[in-house]
C-alpha positions as CSV (number, residue, x, y, z in Angstrom):
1,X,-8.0,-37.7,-6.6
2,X,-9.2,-40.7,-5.2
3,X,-6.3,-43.5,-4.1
4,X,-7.7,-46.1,-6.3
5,X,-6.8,-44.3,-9.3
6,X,-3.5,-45.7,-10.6
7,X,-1.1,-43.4,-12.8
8,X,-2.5,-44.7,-15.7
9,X,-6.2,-44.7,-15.3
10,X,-5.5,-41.0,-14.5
11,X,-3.9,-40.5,-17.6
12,X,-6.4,-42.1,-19.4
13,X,-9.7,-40.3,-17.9
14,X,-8.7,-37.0,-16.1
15,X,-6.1,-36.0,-17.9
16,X,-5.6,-34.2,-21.8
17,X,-3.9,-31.6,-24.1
18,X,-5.3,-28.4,-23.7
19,X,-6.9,-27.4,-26.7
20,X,-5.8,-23.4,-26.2
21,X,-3.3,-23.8,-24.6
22,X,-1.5,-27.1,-26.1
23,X,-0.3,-28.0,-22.3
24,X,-0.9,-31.8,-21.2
25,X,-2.7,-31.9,-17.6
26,X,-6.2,-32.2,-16.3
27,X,-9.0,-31.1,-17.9
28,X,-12.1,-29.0,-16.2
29,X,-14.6,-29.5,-19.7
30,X,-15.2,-30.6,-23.3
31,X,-16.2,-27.8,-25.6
32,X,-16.8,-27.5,-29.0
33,X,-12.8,-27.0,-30.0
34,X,-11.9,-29.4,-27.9
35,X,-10.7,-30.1,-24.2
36,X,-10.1,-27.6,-22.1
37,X,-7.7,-26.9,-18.8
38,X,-9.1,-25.7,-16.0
39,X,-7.0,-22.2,-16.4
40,X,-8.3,-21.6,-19.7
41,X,-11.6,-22.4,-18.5
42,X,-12.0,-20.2,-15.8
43,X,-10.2,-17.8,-18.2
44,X,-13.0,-17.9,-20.9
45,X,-15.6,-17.8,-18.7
46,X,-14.5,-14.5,-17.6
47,X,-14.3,-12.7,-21.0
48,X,-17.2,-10.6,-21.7
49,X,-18.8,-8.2,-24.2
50,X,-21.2,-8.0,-27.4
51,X,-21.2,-11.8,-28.9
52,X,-20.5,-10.9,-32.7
53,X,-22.2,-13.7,-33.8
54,X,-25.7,-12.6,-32.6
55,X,-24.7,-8.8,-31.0
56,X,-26.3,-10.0,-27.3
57,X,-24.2,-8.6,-24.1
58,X,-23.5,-11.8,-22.6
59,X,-20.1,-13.9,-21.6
60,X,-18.1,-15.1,-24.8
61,X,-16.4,-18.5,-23.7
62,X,-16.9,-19.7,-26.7
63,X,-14.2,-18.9,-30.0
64,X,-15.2,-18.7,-33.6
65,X,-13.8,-21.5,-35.3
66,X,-12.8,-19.0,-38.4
67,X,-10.6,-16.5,-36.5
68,X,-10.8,-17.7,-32.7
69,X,-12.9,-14.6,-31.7
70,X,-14.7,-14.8,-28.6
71,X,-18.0,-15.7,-29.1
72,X,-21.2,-16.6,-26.5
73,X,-21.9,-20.5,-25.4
74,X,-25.0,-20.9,-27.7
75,X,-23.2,-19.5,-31.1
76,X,-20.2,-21.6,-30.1
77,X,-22.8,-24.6,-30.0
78,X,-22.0,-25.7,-25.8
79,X,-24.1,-28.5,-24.8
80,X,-24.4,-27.4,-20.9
81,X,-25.6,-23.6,-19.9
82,X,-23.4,-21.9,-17.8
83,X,-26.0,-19.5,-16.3
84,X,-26.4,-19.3,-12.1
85,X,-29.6,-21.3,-11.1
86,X,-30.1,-18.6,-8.4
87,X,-28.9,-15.0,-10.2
88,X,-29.3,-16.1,-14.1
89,X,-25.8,-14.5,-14.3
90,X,-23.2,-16.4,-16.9
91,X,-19.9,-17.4,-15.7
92,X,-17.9,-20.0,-13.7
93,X,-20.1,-22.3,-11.9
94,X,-19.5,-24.0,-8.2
95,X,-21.3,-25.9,-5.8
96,X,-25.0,-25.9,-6.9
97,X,-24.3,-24.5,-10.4
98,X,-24.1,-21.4,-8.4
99,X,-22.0,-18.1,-9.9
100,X,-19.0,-17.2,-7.6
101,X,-20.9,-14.1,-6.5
102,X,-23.5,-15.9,-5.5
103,X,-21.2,-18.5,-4.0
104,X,-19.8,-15.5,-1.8
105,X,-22.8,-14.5,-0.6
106,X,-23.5,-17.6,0.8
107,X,-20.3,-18.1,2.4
108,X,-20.7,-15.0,4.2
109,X,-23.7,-16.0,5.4
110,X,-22.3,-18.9,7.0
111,X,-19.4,-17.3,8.5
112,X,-20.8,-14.1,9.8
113,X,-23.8,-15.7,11.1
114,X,-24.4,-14.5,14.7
115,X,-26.4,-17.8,16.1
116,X,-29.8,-16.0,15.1
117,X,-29.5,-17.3,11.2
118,X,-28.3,-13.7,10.2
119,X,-25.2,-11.9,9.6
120,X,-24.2,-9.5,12.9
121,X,-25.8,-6.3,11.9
122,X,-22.3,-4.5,12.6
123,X,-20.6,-6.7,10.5
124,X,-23.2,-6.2,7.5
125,X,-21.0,-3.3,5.5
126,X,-18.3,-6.0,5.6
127,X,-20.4,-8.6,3.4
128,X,-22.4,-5.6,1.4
129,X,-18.5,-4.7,0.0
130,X,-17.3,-8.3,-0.3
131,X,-20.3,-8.9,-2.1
132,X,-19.9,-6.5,-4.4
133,X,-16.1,-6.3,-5.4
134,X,-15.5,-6.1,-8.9
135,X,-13.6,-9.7,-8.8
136,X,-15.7,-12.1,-6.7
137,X,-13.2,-14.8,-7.6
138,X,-10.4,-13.6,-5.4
139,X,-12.8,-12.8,-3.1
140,X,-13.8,-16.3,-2.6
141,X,-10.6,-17.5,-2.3
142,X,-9.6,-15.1,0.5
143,X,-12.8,-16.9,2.4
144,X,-11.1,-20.4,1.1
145,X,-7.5,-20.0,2.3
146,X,-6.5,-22.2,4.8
147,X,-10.3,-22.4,6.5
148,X,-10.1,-25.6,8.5
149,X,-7.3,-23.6,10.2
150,X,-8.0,-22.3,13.5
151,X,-6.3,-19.1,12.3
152,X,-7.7,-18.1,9.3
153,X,-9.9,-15.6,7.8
154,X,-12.8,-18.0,8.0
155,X,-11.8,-18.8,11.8
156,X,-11.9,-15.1,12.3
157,X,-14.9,-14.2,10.9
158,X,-16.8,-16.7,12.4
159,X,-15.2,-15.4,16.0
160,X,-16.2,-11.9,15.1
161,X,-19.4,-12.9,14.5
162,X,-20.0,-14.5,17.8
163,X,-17.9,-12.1,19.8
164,X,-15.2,-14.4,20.2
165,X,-13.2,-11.3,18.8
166,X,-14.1,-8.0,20.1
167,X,-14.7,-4.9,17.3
168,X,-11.9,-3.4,18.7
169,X,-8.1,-2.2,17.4
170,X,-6.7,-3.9,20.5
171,X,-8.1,-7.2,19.9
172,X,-6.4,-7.2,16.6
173,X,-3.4,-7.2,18.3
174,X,-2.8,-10.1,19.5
175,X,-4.1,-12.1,16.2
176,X,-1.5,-14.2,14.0
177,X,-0.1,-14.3,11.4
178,X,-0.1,-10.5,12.1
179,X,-0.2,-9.6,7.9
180,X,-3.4,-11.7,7.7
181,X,-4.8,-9.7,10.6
182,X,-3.9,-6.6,9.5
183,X,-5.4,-6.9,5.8
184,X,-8.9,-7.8,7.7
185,X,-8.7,-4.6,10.0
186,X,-8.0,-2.6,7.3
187,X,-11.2,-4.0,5.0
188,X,-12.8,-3.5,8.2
189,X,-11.9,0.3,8.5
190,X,-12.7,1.1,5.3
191,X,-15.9,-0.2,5.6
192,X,-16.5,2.2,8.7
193,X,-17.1,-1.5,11.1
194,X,-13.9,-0.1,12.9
195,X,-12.8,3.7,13.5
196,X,-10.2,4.7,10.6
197,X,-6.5,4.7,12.2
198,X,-3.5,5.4,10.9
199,X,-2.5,1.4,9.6
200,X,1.2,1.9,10.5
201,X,0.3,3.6,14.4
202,X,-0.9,0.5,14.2
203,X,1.5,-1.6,13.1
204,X,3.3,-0.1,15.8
205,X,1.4,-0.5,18.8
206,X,1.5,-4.7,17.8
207,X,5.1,-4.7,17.3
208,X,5.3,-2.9,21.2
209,X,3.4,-5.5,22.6
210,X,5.9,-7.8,21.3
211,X,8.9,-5.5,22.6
212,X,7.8,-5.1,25.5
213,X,7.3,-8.8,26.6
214,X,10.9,-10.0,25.4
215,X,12.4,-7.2,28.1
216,X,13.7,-9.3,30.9
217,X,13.9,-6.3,33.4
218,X,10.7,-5.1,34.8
219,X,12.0,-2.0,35.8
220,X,13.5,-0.9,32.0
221,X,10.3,-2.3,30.3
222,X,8.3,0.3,32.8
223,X,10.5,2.8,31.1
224,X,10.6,1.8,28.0
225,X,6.3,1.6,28.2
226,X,6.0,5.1,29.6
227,X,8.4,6.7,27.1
228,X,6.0,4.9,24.3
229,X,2.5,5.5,25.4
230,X,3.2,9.3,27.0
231,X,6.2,10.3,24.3
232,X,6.3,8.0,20.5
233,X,2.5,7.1,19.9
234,X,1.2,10.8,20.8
235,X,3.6,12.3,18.4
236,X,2.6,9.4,15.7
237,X,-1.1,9.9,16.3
238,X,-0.7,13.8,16.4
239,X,1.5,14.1,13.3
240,X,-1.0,11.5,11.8
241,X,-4.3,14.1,11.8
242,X,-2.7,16.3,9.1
243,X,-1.1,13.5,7.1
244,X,-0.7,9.7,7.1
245,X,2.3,8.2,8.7
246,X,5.5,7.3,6.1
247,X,7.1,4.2,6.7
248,X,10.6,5.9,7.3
249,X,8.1,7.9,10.4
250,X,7.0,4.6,12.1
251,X,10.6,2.8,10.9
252,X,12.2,5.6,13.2
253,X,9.5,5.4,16.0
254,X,10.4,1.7,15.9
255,X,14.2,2.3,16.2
256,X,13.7,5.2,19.0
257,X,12.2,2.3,21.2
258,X,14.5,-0.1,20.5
259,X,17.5,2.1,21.4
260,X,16.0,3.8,24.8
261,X,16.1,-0.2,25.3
262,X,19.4,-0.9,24.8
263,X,20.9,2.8,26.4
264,X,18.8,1.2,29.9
265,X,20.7,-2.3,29.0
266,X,24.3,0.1,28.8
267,X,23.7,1.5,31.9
268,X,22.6,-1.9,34.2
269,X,25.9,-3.1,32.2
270,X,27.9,-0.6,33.8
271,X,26.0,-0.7,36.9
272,X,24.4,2.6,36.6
273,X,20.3,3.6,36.2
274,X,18.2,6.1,34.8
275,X,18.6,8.1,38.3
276,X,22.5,7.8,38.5
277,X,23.3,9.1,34.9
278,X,24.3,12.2,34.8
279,X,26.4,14.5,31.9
280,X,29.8,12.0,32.3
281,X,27.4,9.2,31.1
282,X,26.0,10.7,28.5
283,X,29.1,11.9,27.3
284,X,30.8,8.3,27.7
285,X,28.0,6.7,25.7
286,X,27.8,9.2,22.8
287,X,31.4,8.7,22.3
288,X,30.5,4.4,21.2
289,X,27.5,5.4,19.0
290,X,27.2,6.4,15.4
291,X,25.5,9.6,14.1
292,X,22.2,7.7,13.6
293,X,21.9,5.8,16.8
294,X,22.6,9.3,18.8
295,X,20.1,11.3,16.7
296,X,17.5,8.5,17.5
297,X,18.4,8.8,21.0
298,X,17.8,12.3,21.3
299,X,13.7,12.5,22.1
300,X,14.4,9.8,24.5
301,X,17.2,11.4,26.4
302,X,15.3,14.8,26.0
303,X,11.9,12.9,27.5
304,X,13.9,11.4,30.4
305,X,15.5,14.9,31.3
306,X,11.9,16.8,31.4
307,X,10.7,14.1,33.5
308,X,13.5,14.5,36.1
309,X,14.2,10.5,35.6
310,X,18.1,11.3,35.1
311,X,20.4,14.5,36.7
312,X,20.8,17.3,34.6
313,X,22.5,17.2,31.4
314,X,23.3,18.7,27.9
315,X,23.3,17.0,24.6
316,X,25.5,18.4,21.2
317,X,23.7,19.5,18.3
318,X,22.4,17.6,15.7
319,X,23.7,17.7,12.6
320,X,21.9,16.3,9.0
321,X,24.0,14.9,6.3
322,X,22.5,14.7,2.7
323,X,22.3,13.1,0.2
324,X,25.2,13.0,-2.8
325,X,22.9,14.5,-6.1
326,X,23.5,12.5,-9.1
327,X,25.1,14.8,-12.3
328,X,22.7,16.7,-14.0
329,X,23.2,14.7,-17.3
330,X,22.5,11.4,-15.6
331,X,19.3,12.9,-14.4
332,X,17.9,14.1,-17.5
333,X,18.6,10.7,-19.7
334,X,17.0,9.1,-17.3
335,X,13.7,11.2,-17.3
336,X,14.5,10.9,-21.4
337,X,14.5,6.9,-21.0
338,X,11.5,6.6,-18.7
339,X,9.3,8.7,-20.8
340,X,10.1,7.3,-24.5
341,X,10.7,3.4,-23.5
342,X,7.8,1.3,-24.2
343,X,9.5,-1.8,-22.6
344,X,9.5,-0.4,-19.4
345,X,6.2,-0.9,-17.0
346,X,3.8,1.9,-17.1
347,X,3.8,2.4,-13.2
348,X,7.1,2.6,-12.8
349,X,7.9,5.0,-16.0
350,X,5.1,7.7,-14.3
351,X,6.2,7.1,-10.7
352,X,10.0,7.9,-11.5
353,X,9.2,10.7,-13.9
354,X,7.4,12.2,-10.7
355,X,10.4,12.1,-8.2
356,X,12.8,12.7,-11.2
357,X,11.4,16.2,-12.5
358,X,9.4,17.2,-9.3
359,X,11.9,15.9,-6.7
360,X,9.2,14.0,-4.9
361,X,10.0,10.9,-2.2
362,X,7.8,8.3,-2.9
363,X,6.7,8.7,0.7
364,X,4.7,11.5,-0.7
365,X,4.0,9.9,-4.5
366,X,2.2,7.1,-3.1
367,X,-0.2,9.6,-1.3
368,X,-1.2,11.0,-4.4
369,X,-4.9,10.8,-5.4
370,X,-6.7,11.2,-9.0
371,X,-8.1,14.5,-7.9
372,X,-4.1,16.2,-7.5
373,X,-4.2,15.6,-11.1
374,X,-6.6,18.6,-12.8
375,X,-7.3,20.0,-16.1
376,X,-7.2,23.9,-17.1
377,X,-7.0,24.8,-20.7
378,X,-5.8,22.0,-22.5
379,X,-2.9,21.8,-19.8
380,X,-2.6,18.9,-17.2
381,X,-1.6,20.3,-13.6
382,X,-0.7,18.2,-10.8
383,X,-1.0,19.5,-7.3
384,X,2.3,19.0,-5.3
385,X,1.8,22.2,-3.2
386,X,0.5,25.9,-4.2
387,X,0.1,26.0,-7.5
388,X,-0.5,23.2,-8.9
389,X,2.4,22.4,-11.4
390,X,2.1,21.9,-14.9
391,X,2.5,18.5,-16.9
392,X,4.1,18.6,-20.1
393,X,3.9,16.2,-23.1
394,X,4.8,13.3,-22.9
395,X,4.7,12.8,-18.8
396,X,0.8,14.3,-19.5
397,X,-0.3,11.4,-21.9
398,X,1.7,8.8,-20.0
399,X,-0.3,10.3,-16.3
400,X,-3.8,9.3,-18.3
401,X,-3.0,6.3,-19.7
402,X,-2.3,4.8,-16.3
403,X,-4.8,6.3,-14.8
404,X,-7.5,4.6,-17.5
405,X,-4.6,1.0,-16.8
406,X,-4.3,1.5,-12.6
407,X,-3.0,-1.8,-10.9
408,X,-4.9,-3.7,-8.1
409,X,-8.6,-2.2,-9.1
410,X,-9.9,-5.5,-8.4
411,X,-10.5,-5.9,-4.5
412,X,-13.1,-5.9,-2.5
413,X,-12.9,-1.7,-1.4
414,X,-10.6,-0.6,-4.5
415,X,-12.8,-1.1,-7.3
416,X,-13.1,2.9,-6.5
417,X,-10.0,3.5,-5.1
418,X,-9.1,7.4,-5.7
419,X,-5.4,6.4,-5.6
420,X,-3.3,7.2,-7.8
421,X,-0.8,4.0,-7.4
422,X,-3.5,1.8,-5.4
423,X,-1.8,-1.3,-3.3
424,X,-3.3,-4.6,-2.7
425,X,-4.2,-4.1,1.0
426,X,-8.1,-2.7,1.5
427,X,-8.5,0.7,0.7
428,X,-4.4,1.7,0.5
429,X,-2.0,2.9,-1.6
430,X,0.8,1.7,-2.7
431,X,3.8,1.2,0.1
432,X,6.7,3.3,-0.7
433,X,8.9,0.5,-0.5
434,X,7.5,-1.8,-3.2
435,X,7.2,1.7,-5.4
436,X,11.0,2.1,-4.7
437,X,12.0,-1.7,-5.1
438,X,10.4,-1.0,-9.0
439,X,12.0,1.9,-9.9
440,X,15.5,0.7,-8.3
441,X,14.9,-2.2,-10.6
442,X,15.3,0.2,-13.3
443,X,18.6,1.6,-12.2
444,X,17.0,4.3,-11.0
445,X,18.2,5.9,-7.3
446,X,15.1,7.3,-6.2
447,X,17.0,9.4,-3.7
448,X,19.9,10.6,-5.2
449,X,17.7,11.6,-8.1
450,X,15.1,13.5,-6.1
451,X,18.1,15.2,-4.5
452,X,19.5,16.3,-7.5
453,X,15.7,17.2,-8.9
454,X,15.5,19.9,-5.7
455,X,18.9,21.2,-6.2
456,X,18.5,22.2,-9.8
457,X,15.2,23.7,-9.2
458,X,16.9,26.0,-6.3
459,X,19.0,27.2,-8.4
460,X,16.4,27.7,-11.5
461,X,13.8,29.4,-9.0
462,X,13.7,31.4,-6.0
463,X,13.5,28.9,-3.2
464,X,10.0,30.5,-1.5
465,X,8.5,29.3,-5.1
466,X,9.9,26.0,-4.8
467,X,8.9,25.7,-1.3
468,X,5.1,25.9,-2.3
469,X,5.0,24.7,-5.5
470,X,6.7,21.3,-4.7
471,X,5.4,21.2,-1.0
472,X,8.5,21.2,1.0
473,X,9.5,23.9,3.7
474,X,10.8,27.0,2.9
475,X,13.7,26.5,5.2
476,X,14.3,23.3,3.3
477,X,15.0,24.7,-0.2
478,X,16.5,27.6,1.2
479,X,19.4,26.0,3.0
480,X,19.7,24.1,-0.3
481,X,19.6,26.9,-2.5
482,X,22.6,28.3,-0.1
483,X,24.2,24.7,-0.1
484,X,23.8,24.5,-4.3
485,X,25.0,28.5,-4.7
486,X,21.8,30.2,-5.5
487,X,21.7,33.7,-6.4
488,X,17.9,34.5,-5.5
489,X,18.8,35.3,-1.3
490,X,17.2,38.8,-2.0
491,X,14.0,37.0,-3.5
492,X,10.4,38.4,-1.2
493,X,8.7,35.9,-0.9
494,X,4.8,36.1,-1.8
495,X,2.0,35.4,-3.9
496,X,3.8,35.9,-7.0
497,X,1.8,33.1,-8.9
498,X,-2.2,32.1,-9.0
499,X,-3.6,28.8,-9.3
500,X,-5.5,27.9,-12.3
501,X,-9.0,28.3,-12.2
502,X,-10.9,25.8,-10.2
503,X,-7.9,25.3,-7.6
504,X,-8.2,25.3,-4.2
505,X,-5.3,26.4,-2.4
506,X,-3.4,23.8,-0.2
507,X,-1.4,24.8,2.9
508,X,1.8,23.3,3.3
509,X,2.9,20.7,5.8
């Protein structure tokens, strides 16, 4: 708005009531039923379909005066034409009376421009997908946000386009804000400009560059470097070739880092190192820690002793505490609730039926992809292990319909996302966090629920069957069958069931 506008000459030229949506404030255009805002204009422009009026595929901005049904620009008698001068496509309109598309495609042009008037050939996948997402709009204003910044997307692409920024995982590193940076890698992996890699091993390995620096001994952050790179990532990277990385797995990475760090401040404290602790210092520091900080402790302790960096020593057992179950009442209203209450969000009603009657962590929900869920016979299976298990009605219908309804279809790589709870970032699936935060909302504990799911089942089934049919480890159910007091200990395990046709057998992990 220019200064020389006062209050009321704004008022009296920019500004009017909103003939859809009755709110007072500026206007983007005059149409035929009156002013619009510029919501309900970019709104309108988006609806499209078969114009009743005179049955041509086309956008409907437009509303029939009779029953305000959508109809096209020229039935709804528009005086301007809201078709692209470049493309001929209908729909909002920007700088050049250019579709936003269009207007993408331009933009990218600019910023990935190499200095030869072309985009970088290696960066060409990027611009084919953001040209193409389902919901240019959102697209365009990811370009937009904050581009006179010297950090933003726009500042970045431009970089990588000159080679200011390598087309490497390490030079994403070091880039801020880190969630910005992280989104861009990611739309860059899953457009194969970078190699895929697990996104939280890397999460990781920028959080350790961070660690590492704020360590104000050199000696402990030598240490605390090797026991990293030679023991944590490894193990992450290893674990992460036969399934992605849960947050609770790179959470606990995180924390095993952090406390080797602060066992090497303990010692200096008590003016001891790595090569003067023996058994009595072990002993002395497990008897200030809590269960969880010595179980975290453990691979570092173990990795110092194999690599004779302390003297000999012995550490007690671990032992695992779980969960309390929730009654078996309590579980089955709320499996009743979720699947006959309309009110409640169809994401979160499938998602807790899942970990409420399969006794699934969202870790593992979240991972799930439209082709677990199968069809044999009028029956709806969905693969949680070996066999697939079957769906009943309701949970069956409810699985389709938000299958046919998924969330955050609209970016640039998930207008085919195979997920069966997609996220926002590139190419991802939901994090298990969010998923939990939804159905906690609920009133639903996701944990003591799934705890309670398992325990019943153990004591319904031989464990072996639970084991592959829910996809946990046979050890697992069986110490909880023995836990819950099972009466199937004699059970032989064995291939007692077959998949339905057209299933390929899954090995457990």
């Amino acid at each position: 708005m220019s200064p020389a506008y006062t209050p009321e000459e704004c008022e009296r030229w920019h500004k009017r009531t909103c003939a859809r949506c009755q709110r007072h404030g500026w206007f983007a255009a005059r149409w035929p039923d009156g002013y619009v805002c510029r919501t309900c204009h970019d709104k309108a422009l988006c609806v499209r379909g078969t114009c009743p009026e005179c049955r041509v595929e086309r956008a409907l901005p437009g509303l029939r005066p009779s029953d305000r049904t959508p109809i096209c620009s020229d039935c709804a008698g528009f005086m301007m034409s809201y078709r692209c001068s470049r493309c001929g496509e209908e729909g909002k309109l920007h700088r050049g009376r250019l579709c936003t598309r269009c207007t993408v495609a331009d933009r990218l042009s600019q910023l990935l421009d190499d200095g030869t008037g072309r985009i970088r050939p290696q960066l060409v996948p990027l611009a084919d997908a953001l040209r193409t997402m389902d919901s240019p709009l959102s697209g365009l204003a990811w370009l937009d946000r904050n581009k006179e910044r010297p950090d933003s997307t726009a500042d970045w692409l431009r970089r990588l386009a000159i080679g200011d920024i390598e087309l490497t995982h390490e030079a994403f590193h070091s880039l801020e804000p880190w969630r910005a940076a992280a989104h861009l890698r990611e739309l860059l992996m899953s457009c194969g400009v970078l190699p895929a890699v697990d996104k939280r091993i890397c999460s990781l390995e920028r959080w350790l560059i961070g660690h590492l620096a704020d360590i104000p001994d050199p000696d402990h952050a030598q240490v605390v470097r090797r026991f990293a790179t030679w023991e944590v990532l490894p193990r992450l990277r290893t674990s992460s070739q036969k399934k992605p990385i849960t947050p609770a797995a790179r959470r606990h990475a995180a924390d095993q880092v952090k406390q080797a760090t602060a066992f090497l401040t303990w010692l200096a404290a008590r003016d001891h190192t790595l090569g003067t602790c023996g058994q009595t210092g072990i002993d002395a520091w497990h008897t200030e820690q809590n269960e969880y900080t010595r179980n975290t402790m453990r691979a570092f302790l173990l990795w110092c002793s194999a690599s004779k960096l302390t003297r000999p020593f012995r550490l007690p057992p671990v032992h695992i505490r779980r969960a309390t179950p929730m009654p078996q009442p309590e579980r089955l209203e709320l499996i009743g609730q979720l699947l006959t209450d309309p009110d409640l969000p169809l994401r979160t009603r499938v998602a807790g039926v899942i970990v409420l009657l399969y006794a699934q962590p969202l870790s593992r929900v979240v991972r799930l992809t439209l082709d677990d869920v199968g069809h044999s016979n009028d029956q709806t299976f969905l693969r949680l292990g070996e066999p697939p298990s079957p769906v009943p009605e309701p949970l069956a219908e409810l699985l389709h319909r938000w299958i046919s309804s998924r969330d955050n279809m609209n970016t640039a790589t998930n207008h085919a996302s195979r997920w069966l709870f997609p996220g926002r970032r590139a190419g991802q699936p939901m994090h298990p966090d969010a998923l939990a935060a939804l159905i906690n909302d609920i009133g639903i504990p996701t944990t003591a629920g799934r705890t309670a799911a398992i325990r019943q089942h153990v004591l319904e089934m031989p464990a072996p069957v639970v084991a592959e049919a829910l996809g946990y480890h046979r050890v697992t159910t069986a110490e909880l069958a023995s836990e819950a007091g099972g009466n199937w200990s004699r059970y032989a395990a064995g291939d007692h069931w077959r998949s339905p046709p057209g299933w390929t057998p899954q090995s457990n992990a």
